[in-house]
N, C-alpha and C positions, 0 to 999 in steps of 0.2 A: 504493500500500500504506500509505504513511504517513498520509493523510486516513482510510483506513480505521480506522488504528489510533486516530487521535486521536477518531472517529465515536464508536468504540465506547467510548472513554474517559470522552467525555461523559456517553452513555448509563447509563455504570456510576457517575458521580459522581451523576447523576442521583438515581438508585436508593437509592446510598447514603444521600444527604443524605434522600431520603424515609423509609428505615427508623429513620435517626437522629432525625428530627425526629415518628417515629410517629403515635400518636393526636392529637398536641398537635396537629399541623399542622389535622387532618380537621377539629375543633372549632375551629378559628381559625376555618377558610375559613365555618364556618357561622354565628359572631359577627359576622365584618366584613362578609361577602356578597361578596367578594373571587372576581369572576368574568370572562370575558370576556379572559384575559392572553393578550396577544398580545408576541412578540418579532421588529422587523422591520429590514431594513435600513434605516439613517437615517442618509446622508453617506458615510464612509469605513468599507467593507464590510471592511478591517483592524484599524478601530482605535474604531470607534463600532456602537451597537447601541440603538434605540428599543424601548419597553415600555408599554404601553398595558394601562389592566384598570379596573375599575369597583366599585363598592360603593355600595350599599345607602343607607347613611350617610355622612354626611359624616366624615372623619377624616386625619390627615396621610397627604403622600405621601411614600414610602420605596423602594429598591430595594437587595440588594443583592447583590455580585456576588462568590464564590466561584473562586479557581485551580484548577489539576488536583489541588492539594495539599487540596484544604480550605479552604483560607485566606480569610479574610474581606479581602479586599483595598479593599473600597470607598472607603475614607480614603486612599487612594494617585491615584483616577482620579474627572476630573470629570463631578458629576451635576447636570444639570438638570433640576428637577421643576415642573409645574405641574398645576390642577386646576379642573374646573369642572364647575358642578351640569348635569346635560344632560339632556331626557327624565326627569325625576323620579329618577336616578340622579345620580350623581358618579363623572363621568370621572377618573382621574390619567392622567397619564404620568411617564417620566423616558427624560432623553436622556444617554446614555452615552457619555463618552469617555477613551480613552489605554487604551484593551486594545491587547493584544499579538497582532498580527499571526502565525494559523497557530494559535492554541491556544485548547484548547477549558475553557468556563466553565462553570457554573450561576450561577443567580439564584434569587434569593424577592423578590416584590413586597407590599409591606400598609404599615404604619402606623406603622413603629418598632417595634413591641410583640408586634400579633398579622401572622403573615406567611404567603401562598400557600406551595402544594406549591413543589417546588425546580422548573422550568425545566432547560433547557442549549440552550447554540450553541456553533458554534467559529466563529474569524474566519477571515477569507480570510487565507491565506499568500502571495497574490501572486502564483502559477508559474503556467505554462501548460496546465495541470490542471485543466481544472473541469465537474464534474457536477452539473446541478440536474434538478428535475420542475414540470412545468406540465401546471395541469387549468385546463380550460374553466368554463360555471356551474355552481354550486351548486343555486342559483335553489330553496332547498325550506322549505316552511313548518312541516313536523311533524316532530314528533324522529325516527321513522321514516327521512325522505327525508335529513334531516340526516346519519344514520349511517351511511346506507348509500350515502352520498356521502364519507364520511368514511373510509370502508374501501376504498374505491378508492385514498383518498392511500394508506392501510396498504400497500395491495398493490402501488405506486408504491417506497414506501421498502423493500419487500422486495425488489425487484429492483435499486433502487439505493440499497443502504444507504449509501453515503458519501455521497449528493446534500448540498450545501453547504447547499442554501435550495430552495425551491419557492414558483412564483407561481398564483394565482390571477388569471384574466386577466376578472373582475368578476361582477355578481351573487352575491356573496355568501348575499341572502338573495331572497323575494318581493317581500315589501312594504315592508321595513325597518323593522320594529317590534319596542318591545320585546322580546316575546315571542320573537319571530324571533331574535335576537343574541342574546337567553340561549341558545334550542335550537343555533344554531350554534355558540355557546363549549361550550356541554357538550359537544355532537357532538365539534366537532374541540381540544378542549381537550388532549388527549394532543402529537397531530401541532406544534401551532401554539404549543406552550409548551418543545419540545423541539427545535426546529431555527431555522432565520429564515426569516420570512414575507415574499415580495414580492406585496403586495396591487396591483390596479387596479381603478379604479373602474367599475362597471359602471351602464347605464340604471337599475336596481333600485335600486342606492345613492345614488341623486344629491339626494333630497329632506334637507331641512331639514338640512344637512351631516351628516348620518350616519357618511361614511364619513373624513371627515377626522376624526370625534371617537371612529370607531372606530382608527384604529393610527395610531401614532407616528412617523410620515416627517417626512426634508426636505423642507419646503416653503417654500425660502428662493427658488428659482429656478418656482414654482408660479405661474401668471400670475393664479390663482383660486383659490379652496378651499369655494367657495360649494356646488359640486354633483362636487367629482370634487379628486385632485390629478395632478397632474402632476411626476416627479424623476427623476432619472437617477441611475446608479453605474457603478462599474468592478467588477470581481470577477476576477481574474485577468487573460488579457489579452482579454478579454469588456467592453465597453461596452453599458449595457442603459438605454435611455430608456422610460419609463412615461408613456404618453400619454393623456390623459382625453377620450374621446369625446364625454361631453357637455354641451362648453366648447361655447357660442353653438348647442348642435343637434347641433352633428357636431365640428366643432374651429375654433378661432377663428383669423384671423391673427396674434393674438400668438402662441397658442402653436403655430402654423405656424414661424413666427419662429423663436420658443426653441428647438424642434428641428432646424432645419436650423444654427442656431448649434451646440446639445449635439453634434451628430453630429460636425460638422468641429471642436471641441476636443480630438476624443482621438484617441491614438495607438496605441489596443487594437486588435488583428489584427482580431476580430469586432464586428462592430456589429448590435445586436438593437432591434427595438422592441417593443411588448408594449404591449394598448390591448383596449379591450372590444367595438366596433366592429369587424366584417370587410368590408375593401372588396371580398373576393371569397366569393361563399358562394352556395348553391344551396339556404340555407332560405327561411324565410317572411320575414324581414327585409332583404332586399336588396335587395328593391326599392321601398323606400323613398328617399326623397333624400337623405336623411341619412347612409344606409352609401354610395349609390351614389358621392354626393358626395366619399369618400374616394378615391375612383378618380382624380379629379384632383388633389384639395389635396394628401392625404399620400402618396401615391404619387408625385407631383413630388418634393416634399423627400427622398425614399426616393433616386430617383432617382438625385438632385442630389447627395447626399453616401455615397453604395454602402454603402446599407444590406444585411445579407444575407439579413435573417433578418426578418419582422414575425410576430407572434404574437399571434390574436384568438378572443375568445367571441362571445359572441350570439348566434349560430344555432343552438345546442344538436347539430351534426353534428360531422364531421371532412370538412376539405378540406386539401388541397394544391396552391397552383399548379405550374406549370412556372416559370422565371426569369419575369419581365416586367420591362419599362423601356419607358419612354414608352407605355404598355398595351398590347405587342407582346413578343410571344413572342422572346428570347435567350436565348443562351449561358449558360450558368452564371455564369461569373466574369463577366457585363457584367449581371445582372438579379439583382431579390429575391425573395426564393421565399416566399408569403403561407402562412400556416399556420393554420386555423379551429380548434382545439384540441380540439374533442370536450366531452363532459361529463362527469366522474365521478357525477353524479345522474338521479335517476330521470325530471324533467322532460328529452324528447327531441323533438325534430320530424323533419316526413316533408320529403325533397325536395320542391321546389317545379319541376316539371319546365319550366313555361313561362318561368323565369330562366333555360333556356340557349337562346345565342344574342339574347336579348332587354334581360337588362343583365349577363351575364357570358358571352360568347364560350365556345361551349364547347372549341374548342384552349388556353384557358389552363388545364386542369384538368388534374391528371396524377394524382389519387387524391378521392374522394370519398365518403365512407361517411357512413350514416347509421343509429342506431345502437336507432330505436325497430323496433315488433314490426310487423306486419299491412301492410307497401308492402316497395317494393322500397327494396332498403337499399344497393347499391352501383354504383359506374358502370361499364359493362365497357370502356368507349372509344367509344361510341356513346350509349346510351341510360341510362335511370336505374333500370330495371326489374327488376334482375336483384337475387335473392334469396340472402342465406347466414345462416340462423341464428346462425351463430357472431358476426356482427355486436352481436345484441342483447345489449346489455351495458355498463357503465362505461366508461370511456373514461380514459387518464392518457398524457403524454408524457413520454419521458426525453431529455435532454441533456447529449452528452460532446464535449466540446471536449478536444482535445489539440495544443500546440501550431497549426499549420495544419490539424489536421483537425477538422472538426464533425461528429457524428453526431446524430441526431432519430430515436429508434423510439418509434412509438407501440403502445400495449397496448388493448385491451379484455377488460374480465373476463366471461365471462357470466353471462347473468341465470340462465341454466337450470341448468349444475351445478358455476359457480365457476373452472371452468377460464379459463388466459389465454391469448390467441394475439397475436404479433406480427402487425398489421395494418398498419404502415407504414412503411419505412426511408426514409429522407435523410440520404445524407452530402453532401459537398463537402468540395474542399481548395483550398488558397490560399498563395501566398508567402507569408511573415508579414513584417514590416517598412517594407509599403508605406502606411499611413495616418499623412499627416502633417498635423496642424494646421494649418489654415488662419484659424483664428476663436483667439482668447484676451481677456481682459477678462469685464466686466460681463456677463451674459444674466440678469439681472431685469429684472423687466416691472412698473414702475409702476402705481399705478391709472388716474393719468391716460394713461399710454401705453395701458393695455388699453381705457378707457374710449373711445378716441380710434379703436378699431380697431375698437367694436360694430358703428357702422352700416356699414363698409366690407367687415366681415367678413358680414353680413345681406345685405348687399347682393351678393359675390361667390355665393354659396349660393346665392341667389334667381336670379341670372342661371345658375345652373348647370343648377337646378330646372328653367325655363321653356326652356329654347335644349338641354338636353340629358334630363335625366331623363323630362320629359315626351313627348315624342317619343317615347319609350321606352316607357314605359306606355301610350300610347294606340295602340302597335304589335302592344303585349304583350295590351291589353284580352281580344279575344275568346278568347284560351286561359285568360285569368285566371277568364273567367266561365265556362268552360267545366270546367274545372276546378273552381269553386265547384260547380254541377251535378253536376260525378261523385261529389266525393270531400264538400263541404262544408268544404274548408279554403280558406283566401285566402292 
């Protein structure tokens, strides 16, 4: 009740600060070109808070940051700003620290003078309480796909209005273009300047650092930032590691490394990962070497340190496994339950029925949905054929941790008359108290240690490629081409 309370607090400082600051505000935003603000986790999800936004022209960087009272407190808590001209724009950021733990802020970001609409987040309070949402791609290039991708988050925050933060598990955009990242900030300019954003880097993002220069993370413990980042957080007693797929291809041994370290340094009941890449999935992209190849590397470290929960895009469906460990079917409490996320946008793909049994087992599936119009959209326990309208539609997921228990329901809105139906529960429960640190110290990764891990990590990949993946496809072949002939999809 109390995060509620503080939710809705926000939301009304919000509001406030926008009627106070009226027309003046609208005319700033269109002098400075003061666009693209994003407010994201960055280090300690209690007491720090990154800001990322861009302009037109070159001009100082400025942030600042409002209590529940009003109060201009920024001269109290330290701000780190920096800025760089990027794509014919200029990037800012500022790194925020010394908020107070459980309460809820606004901001204005611009140039000392002229300043964006007012922003709000609350920080994490620490307890064993915590509600967030996660949508799959984005992946749209027209303001159109953008909105109406963006109204799926709406319809996410409607159900769970107190959610702390929601992730985006990559592909932000198509191509990553200008164009692109303005229609996305406009799109989600509402949702992404009033809550906190955990971004991951998706295949889409990864050119010319795009998405490091689009939001404001730690990337102190990042083995790279060239095409993706990689960071981790605690949020209550939730541990969430953000992993970048495509470090080396798929993911490197350094940051193999970094996470089997991140994992075993905390002592949060839950432990999540969240990555753009699905090692389990029954779209068009899995059988590729790259996702399949995740079946061994990060599924080991998953393993290795009892991860519960992994959370992934790119296939534009919704999957669920059963537990797995060592790529065999357990128990709940001895396996990790792989999660494909779904999409909140209008880009969707068909199952790829020759992926079961051929690089994904079909006993490790325990829900499957796919969420485009004209194929069969869901699994019944046998086949992939079977139809329900109600399928087509947005896709968003919710998560409520409470003390030991976790729940995961997933929604889709539909395309045809806006109605939403609950299409997938996962709970689990667990003693709380049993993850004890085993790892503490240093987990930065050098350039020369990463540089030192390229060709050994090219080289594990390639032996994976040849001695497993292949095999695989050339088993898989005659349904693959058989399937190009029916349907013309690969």
């Amino acid at each position: 009740m109390k995060k509620s309370i503080r939710k809705a607090v926000s939301v009304l400082l919000a509001i406030a600060m926008l009627f106070c600051c009226g027309m003046a505000v609208g005319a700033q935003d269109d002098a400075t070109g003061i666009q693209r603000v994003s407010c994201t986790v960055a280090g300690d999800a209690a007491t720090q808070r990154g800001f990322c936004w861009y302009t037109a022209d070159d001009c100082e960087t400025a942030v600042r940051i409002f209590d529940a009272d009003g109060r201009d407190i920024t001269a109290s808590l330290t701000v780190e700003v920096t800025k760089q001209e990027f794509e014919g724009n200029v990037m800012h950021k500022a790194f925020v620290s010394g908020l107070v733990a459980g309460c809820a802020y606004t901001y204005q970001v611009g140039d000392g003078a002229a300043w964006s609409e007012a922003g709000s987040f609350t920080t994490d309070d620490g307890d064993d309480n915590l509600n967030f949402i996660v949508v799959g791609d984005v992946q749209a290039s027209s303001l159109e796909n953008f909105e109406a991708a963006a109204d799926i988050v709406g319809k996410a925050y409607e159900v769970m209005p107190d959610a702390e933060f929601y992730a985006t598990l990559g592909d932000f955009t198509n191509d990553s273009t200008n164009e692109e990242w303005d229609l996305y900030g406009e799109a989600f300019s509402a949702v992404n300047m009033n809550t906190t954003l955990v971004p991951i880097t998706g295949n889409h993002d990864r050119v010319d650092n795009w998405f490091d220069h689009m939001f404001a993370l730690d990337t102190t413990e990042s083995v790279q930032t060239k095409n993706g980042v990689n960071y981790s957080f605690d949020y209550g007693n939730v541990h969430i590691a953000v992993v970048n797929t495509n470090d080396l291809i798929a993911i490197s041994n350094s940051q193999l490394e970094w996470l089997k370290n991140d994992m075993n340094s905390t002592s949060a009941d839950w432990k999540i990962v969240m990555m753009h890449k699905a090692p389990y999935s029954m779209g068009k992209d899995i059988k590729w070497p790259d996702a399949q190849y995740l079946q061994e590397s990060l599924a080991a470290v998953c393993d290795e340190t009892n991860v519960d929960i992994v959370m992934s895009g790119h296939d534009h469906t919704y999957l669920r496994t059963k537990p797995l460990n060592n790529n065999t079917v357990v128990s709940q409490e001895d396996g990790t339950t792989y999660i494909l996320g779904g999409t909140p946008g209008t880009k969707r793909y068909e199952f790829r029925p020759f992926v079961a049994d051929n690089f994904v087992p079909t006993e490790f599936i325990d829900v499957c949905i796919s969420q485009k119009t004209g194929y069969g959209n869901y699994f019944n326990g046998t086949d992939f054929d079977s139809q329900d309208e109600s399928n087509i539609g947005g896709c968003f997921n919710t998560v409520s941790v409470s003390g030991g228990s976790l729940v995961i329901n997933t929604y889709i809105v539909s395309d045809a008359d806006g109605s939403m139906k609950l299409a997938d529960t996962y709970s689990v429960t667990k003693e709380q108290g049993e993850n004890v640190p085993t790892f503490s110290g240093d987990n930065t990764t050098s350039k020369a240690e990463y540089m030192a891990n390229v060709v050994p990590s090219f080289l594990r990949l390639a032996r994976y490629a040849f001695t497993v993946w292949l095999p695989r496809f050339i088993k898989a072949l005659p349904e693959i081409i058989s399937t190009y002939i029916k349907t013309g999809t690969f």
